[in-house]
MIDO-213930 format. One record per residue (C-alpha): residue number from 1; residue in three letters; y negated, z negated, x negated. Coordinates in Angstrom, 2 decimals, padded with zeros to 5 digits, always signed. Example, Ala and Ser with C-alpha at 12.3 -4.5 7.8 and 13.67 -1.06 7.14 Angstrom:
(node 1, "Ala", (+004.50, -007.80, -012.30))
(node 2, "Ser", (+001.06, -007.14, -013.67))
END
This chain:
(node 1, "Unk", (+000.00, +000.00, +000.00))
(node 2, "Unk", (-003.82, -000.21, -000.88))
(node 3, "Unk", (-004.78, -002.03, -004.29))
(node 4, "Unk", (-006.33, -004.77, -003.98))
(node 5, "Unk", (-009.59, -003.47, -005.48))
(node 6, "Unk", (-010.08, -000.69, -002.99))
(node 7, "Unk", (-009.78, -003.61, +000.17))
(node 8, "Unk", (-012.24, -006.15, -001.67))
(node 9, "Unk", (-014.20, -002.71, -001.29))
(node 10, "Unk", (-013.73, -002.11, +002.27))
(node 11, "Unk", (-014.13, -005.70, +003.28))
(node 12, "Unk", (-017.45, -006.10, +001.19))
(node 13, "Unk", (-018.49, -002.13, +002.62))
(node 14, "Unk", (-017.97, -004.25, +006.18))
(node 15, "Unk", (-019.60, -007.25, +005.48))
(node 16, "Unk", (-022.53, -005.69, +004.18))
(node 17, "Unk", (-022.24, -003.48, +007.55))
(node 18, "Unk", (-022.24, +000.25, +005.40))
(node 19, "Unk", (-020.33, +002.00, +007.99))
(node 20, "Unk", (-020.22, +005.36, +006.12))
(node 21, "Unk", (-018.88, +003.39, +002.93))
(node 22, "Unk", (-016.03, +001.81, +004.65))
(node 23, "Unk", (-015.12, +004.66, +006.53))
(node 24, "Unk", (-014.68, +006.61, +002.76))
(node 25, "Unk", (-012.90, +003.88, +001.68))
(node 26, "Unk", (-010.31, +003.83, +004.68))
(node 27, "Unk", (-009.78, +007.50, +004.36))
(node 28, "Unk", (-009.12, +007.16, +000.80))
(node 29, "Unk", (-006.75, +004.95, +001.40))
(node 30, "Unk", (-005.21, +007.03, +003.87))
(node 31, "Unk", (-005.06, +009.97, +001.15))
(node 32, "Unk", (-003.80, +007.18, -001.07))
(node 33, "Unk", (-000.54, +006.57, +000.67))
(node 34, "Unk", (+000.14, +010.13, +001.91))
(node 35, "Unk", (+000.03, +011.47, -001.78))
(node 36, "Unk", (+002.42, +008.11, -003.01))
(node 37, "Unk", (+005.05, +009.97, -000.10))
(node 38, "Unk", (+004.26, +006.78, +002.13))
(node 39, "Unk", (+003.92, +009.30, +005.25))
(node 40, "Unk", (+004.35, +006.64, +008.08))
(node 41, "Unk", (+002.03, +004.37, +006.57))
(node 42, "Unk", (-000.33, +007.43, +006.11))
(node 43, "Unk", (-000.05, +008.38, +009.70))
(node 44, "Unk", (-000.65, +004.66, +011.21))
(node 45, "Unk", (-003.54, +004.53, +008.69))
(node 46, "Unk", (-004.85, +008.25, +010.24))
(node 47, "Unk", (-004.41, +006.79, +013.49))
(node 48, "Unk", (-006.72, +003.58, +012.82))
(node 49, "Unk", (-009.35, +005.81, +011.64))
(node 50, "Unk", (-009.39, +007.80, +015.28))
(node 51, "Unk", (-012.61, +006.60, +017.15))
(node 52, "Unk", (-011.93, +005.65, +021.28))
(node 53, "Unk", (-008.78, +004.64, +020.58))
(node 54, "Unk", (-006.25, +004.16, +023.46))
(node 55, "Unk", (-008.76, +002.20, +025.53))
(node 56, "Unk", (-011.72, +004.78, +025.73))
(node 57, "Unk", (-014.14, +002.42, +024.51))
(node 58, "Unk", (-017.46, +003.73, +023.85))
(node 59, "Unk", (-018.51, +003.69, +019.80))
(node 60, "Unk", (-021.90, +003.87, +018.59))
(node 61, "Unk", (-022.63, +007.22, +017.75))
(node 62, "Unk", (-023.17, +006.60, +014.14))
(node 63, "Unk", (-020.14, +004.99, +013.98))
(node 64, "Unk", (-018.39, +007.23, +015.85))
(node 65, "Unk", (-019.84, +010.46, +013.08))
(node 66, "Unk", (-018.50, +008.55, +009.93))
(node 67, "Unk", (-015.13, +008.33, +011.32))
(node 68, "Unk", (-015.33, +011.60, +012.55))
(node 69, "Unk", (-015.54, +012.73, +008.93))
(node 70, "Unk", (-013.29, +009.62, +007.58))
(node 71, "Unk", (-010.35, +011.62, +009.98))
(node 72, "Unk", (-011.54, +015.13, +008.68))
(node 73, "Unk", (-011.09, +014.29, +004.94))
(node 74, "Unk", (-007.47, +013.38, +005.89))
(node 75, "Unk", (-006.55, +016.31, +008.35))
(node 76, "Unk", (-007.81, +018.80, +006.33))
(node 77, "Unk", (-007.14, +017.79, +002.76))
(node 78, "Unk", (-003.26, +017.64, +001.61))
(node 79, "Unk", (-003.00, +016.45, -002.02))
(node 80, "Unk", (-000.95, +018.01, -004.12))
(node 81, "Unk", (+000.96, +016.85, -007.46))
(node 82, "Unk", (+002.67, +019.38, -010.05))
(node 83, "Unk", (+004.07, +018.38, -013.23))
(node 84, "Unk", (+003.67, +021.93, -014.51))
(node 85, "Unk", (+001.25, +022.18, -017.24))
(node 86, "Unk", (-001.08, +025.25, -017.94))
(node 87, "Unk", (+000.48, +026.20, -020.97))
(node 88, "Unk", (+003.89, +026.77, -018.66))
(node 89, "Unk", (+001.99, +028.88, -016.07))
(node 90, "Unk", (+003.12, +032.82, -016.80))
(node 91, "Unk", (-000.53, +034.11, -017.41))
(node 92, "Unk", (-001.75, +037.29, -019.34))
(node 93, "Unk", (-003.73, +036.29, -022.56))
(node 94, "Unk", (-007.26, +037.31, -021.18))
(node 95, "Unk", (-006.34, +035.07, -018.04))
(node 96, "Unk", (-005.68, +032.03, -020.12))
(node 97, "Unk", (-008.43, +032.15, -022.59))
(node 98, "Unk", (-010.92, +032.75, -019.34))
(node 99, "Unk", (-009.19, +029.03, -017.87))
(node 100, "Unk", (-008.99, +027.30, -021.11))
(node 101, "Unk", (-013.02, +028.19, -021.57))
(node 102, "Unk", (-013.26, +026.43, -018.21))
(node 103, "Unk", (-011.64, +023.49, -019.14))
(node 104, "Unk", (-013.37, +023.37, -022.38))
(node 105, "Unk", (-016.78, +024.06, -020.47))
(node 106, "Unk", (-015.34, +020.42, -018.43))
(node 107, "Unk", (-014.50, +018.11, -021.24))
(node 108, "Unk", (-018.19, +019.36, -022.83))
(node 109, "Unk", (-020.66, +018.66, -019.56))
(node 110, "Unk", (-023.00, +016.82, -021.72))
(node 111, "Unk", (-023.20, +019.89, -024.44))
(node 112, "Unk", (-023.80, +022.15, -021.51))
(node 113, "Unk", (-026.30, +020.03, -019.36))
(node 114, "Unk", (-028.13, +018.97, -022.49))
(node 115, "Unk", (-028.91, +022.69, -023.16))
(node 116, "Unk", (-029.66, +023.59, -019.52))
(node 117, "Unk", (-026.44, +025.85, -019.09))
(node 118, "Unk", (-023.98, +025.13, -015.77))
(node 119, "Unk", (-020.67, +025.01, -016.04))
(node 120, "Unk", (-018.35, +027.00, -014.51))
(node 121, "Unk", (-017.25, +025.24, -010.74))
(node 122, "Unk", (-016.15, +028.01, -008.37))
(node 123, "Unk", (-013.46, +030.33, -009.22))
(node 124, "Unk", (-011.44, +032.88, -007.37))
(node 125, "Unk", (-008.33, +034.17, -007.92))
(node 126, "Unk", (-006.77, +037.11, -006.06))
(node 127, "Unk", (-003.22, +039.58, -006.22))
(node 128, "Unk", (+000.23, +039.87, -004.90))
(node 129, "Unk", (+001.84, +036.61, -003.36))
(node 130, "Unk", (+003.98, +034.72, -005.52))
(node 131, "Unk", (+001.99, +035.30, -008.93))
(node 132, "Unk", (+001.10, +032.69, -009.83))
(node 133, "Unk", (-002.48, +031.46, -007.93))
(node 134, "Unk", (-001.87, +028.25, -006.72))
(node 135, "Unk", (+000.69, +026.82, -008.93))
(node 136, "Unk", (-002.30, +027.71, -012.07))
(node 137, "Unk", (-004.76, +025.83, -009.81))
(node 138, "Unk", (-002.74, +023.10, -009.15))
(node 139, "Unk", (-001.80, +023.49, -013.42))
(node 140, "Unk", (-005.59, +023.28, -013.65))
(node 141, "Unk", (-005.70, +020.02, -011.66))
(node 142, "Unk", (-003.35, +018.11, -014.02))
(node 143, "Unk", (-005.17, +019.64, -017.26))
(node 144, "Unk", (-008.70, +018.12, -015.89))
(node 145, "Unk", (-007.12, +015.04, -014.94))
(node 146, "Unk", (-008.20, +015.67, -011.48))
(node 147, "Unk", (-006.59, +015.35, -008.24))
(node 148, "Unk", (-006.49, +018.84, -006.04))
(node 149, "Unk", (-006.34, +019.33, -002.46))
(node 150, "Unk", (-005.29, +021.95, -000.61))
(node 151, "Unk", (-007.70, +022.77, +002.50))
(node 152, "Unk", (-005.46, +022.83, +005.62))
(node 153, "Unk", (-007.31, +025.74, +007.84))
(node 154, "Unk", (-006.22, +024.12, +010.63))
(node 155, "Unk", (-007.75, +020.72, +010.25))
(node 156, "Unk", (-011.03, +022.90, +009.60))
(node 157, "Unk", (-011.28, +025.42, +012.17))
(node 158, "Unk", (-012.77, +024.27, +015.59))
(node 159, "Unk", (-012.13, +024.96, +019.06))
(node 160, "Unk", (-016.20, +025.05, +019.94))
(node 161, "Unk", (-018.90, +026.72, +018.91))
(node 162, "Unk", (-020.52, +025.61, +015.60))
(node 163, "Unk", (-017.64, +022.74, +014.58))
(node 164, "Unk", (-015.89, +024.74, +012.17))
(node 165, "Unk", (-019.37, +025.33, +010.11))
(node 166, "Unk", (-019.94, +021.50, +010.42))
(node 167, "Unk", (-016.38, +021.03, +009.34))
(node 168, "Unk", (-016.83, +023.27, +005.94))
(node 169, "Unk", (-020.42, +021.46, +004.92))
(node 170, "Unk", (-018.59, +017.71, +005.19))
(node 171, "Unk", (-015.88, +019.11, +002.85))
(node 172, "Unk", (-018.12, +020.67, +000.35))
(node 173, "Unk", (-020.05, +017.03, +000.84))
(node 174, "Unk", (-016.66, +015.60, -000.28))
(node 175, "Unk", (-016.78, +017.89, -003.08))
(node 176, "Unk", (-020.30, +017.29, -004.66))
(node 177, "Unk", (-019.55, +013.43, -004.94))
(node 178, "Unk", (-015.40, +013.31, -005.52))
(node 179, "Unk", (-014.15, +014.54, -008.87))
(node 180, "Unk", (-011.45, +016.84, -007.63))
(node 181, "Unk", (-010.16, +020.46, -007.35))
(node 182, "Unk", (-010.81, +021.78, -003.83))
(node 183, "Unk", (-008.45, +024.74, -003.17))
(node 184, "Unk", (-008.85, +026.79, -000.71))
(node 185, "Unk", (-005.64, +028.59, -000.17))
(node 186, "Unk", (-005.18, +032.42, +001.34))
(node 187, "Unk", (-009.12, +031.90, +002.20))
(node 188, "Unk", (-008.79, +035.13, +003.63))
(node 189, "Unk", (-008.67, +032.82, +007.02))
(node 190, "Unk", (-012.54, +032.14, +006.45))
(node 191, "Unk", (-014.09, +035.08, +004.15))
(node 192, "Unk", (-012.92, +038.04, +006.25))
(node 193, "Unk", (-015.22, +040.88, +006.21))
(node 194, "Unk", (-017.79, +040.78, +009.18))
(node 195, "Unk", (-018.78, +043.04, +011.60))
(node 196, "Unk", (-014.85, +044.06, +012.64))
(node 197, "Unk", (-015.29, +045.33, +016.43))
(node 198, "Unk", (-012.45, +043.42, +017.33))
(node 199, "Unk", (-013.69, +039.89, +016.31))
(node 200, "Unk", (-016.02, +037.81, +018.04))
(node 201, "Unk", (-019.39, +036.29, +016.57))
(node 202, "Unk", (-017.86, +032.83, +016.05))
(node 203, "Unk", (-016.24, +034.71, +012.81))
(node 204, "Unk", (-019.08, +036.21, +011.54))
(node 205, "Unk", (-020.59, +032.60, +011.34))
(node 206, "Unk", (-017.67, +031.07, +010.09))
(node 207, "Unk", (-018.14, +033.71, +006.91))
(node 208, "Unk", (-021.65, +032.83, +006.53))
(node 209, "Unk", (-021.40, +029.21, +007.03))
(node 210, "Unk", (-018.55, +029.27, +004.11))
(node 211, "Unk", (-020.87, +031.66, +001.87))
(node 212, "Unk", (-023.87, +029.14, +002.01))
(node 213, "Unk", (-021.93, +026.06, +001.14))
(node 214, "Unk", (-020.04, +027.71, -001.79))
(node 215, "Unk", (-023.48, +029.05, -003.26))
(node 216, "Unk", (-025.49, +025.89, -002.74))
(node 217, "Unk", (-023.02, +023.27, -003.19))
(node 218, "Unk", (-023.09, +021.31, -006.36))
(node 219, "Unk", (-018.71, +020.35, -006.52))
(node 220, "Unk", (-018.40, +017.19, -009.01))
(node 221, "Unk", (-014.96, +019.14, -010.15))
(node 222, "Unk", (-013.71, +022.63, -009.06))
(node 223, "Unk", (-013.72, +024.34, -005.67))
(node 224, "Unk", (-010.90, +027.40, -006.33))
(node 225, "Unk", (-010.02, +029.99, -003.76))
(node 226, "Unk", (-007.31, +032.17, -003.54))
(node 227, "Unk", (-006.13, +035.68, -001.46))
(node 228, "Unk", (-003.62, +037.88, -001.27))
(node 229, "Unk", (-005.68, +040.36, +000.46))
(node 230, "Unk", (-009.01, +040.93, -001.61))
(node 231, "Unk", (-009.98, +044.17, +000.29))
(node 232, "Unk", (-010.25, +041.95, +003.15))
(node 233, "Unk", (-012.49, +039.76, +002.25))
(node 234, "Unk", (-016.34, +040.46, +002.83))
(node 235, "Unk", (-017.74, +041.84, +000.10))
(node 236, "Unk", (-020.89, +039.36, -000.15))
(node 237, "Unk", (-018.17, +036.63, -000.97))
(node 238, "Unk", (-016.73, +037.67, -004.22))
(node 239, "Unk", (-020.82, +037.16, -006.08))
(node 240, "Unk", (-020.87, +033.46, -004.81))
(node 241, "Unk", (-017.91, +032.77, -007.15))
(node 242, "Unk", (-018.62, +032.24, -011.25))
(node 243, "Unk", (-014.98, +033.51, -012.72))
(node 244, "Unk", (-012.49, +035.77, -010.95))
(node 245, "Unk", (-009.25, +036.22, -012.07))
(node 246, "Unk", (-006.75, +038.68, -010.73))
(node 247, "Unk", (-003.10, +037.77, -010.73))
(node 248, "Unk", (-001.51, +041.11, -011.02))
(node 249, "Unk", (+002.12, +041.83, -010.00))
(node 250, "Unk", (+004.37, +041.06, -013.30))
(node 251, "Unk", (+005.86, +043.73, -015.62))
(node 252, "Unk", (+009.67, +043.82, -016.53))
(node 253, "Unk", (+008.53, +042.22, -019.68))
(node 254, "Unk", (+007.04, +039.57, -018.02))
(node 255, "Unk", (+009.79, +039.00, -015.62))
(node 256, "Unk", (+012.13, +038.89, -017.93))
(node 257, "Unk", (+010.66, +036.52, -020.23))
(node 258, "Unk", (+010.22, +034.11, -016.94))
(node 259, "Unk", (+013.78, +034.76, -016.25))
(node 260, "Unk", (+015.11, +034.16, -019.88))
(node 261, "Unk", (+013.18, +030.70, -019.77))
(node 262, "Unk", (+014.50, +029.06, -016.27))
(node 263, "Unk", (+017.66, +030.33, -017.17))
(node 264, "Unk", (+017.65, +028.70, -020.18))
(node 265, "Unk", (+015.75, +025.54, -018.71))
(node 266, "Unk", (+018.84, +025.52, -016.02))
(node 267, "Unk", (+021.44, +025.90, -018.41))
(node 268, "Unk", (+023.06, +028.83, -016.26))
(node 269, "Unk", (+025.54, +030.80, -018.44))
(node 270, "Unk", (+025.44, +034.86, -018.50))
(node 271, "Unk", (+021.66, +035.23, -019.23))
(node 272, "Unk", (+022.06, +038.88, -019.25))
(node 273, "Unk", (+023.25, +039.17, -015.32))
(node 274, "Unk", (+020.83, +036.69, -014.07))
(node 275, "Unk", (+018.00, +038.24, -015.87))
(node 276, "Unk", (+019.18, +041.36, -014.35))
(node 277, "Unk", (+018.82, +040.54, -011.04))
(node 278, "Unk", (+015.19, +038.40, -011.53))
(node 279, "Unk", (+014.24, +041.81, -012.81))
(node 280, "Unk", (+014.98, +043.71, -009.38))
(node 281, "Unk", (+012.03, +040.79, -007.73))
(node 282, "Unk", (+008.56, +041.66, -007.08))
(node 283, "Unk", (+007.22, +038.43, -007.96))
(node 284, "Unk", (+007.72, +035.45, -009.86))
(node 285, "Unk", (+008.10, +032.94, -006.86))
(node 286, "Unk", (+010.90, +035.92, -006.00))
(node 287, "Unk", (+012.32, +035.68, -009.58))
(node 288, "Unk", (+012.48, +031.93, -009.37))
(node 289, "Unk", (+014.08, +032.00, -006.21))
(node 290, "Unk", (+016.74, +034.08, -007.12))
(node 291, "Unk", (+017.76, +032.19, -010.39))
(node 292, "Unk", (+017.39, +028.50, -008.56))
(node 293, "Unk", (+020.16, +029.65, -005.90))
(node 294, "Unk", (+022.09, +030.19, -009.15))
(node 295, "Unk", (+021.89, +027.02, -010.26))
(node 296, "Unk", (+022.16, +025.35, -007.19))
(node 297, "Unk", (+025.16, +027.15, -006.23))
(node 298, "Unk", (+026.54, +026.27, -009.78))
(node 299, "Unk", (+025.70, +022.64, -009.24))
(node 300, "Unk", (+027.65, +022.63, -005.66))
(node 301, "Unk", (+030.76, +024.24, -006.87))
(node 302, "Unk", (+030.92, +021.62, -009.79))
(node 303, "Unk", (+030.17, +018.85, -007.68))
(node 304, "Unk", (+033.14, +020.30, -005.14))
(node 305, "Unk", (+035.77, +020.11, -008.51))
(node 306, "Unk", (+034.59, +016.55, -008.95))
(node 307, "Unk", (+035.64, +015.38, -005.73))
(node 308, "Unk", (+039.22, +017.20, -006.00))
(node 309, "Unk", (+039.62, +015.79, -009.18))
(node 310, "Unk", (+038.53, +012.12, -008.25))
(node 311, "Unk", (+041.02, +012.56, -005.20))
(node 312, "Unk", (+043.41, +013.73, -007.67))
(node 313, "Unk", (+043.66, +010.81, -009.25))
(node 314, "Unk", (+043.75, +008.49, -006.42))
END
C-alpha cells in the first residue's frame, strides 16, 4: 500500500484544506498501486476518488473539479514498466545516435538552459506496426529514469462537446509539473487530418485542441507520440514535434540478426530453421512471435517428459 510519506502528505494536504494537493496525492497513490500489480486495491482507490458517490450528495464545485482531474490522471494514464534497455532496442545507427543526443540533451539541462538552448521534449515516431515504437519509448523511459504512461484514448475522449479538449490540457498540465514520459500511442485517434467530409466538427477541434497543447506546453520529461499511419495524420501536426524518427520495416539482415539473438537468448536448438522462418515475418513483434511459440512449445513438451518420468518412478 501507500508509504507512509505520501499519507503524512495527504493528511497534512487535508489539514491545511489544499484540496487540489490532496486530490494529486490520492491519485498518485492510485497510480502507485496499479503499477506495483495491486489492481483491486487500485480500483477501490479509483473508486474513492469518484465525486457523488453512491448517495448523490452534492460537492462543492471546486472540490468536485480536482477530483474530476484526480480520476482523469488514473483513467487515462496506464504505467508501463520494461526491463529492456535502449541499447537492446533493434534501431538503425542514425536512429540511435538521434535518441542517445536526447538523453544526453536530459542528463545536461543545466548546460543547455544556462546557454539559452531547449532541449529536446516532443518526439514522434512513425512506420509499420511492430517496429519497434513503443517498446524504444518505453526503453527511453528506463534510460531517463522516468516513469512512462501510456495515454488510454478512451479515458480522454468525451461524450460532449468541448470535454475531450479539457481532457488533453489537464494531461499536458500533468506533464509540465511530473517528470515522466507521456506516450501517446497510435495518436492517429487525435491528429487525423481535418476537413474529411465524413467527420463532424467535434474532430476538427479535437486536432486543434491537441496541436495547441503540444506546441505550448512546457513537459518536465518527454511527451512521445507514435502512428502507424503518418499519411493520416494532419499535416500541421508533424512541425509541433522537435525529432521524428521513422521506424522503417526491417531488412533480412536485420531480422535475422533479431532472430539469431532470441534464439540464442532462448536457448532453442537449430538456429538455422528458426531464423528461417523469423525471416518470412514482416515485423519484429512478428519475428518475436514466431520464435517465442518455439520456445514455449519446447518448454511444454519438456515439462510433459517430466511428469512421465516422475510417474515413472512412483
Amino acid at each position: 500500500m501507500a508509504t507512509i510519506n505520501k499519507l503524512s502528505r495527504l493528511f497534512s494536504a487535508l489539514a491545511e484544506q489544499n484540496v487540489a494537493r490532496a486530490g494529486e496525492i490520492a491519485a498518485d497513490i492510485a497510480l502507485d498501486e496499479e503499477q506495483k500489480g495491486h489492481y483491486g486495491a487500485a480500483r477501490l482507490l479509483k473508486g474513492s476518488l469518484r465525486p457523488n458517490g453512491g448517495n448523490g450528495s452534492e460537492v462543492r464545485t471546486g472540490l468536485s473539479d480536482h477530483l474530476a482531474f484526480a480520476r482523469l490522471l488514473t483513467e487515462a494514464l496506464s504505467p508501463q514498466v520494461t526491463t529492456t534497455r535502449l541499447s537492446e532496442v533493434c534501431l538503425r545507427p542514425t536512429t540511435r545516435n538521434e535518441l542517445e543526443t536526447v538523453i544526453k540533451e536530459w542528463r545536461n539541462i543545466s548546460a543547455l538552459e544556462s546557454a539559452g538552448i531547449p532541449r529536446r521534449s516532443r518526439l514522434f515516431f512513425h512506420g509499420p506496426p511492430g517496429c519497434g515504437k513503443s517498446l524504444t519509448a518505453k526503453a527511453l523511459g528506463l534510460e531517463l529514469s522516468l516513469p512512462t504512461y501510456i495515454v488510454r484514448f478512451d479515458g480522454v475522449i468525451g461524450a460532449y462537446l468541448g470535454q475531450t479538449a479539457i481532457h488533453l490540457r489537464e494531461l499536458f498540465r500533468f506533464a509540465e509539473r511530473t517528470p515522466c514520459v507521456l506516450l501517446f500511442d497510435e495518436v492517429d485517434a487525435l491528429g487525423k487530418r481535418r476537413g474529411h467530409p465524413m467527420d463532424v466538427g467535434e474532430l476538427d477541434r479535437i486536432v486543434i485542441a491537441f496541436m495547441q497543447e503540444l506546441e505550448h506546453s512546457a513537459p518536465a520529461g518527454i511527451v512521445i507520440a507514435t502512428s502507424n499511419l503518418p499519411s493520416q495524420l494532419d499535416t500541421a501536426l508533424w512541425r509541433r514535434f522537435d525529432l521524428i524518427v521513422t521506424f522503417p520495416t526491417p531488412t533480412k539482415s536485420e531480422l535475422s540478426s533479431f532472430a539469431k539473438a532470441l534464439v540464442s537468448k532462448h536457448r532453442l536448438p537449430s538456429i538455422a530453421r528458426t531464423t528461417e522462418r523469423a525471416l518470412r515475418a514482416k515485423s519484429y513483434a512478428e519475428a518475436e512471435r514466431l520464435i517465442q511459440a518455439e520456445a514455449r512449445a519446447r518448454i511444454l513438451v519438456n515439462c510433459k517428459a517430466n511428469h512421465a518420468t516422475r510417474r515413472d518412478k512412483h
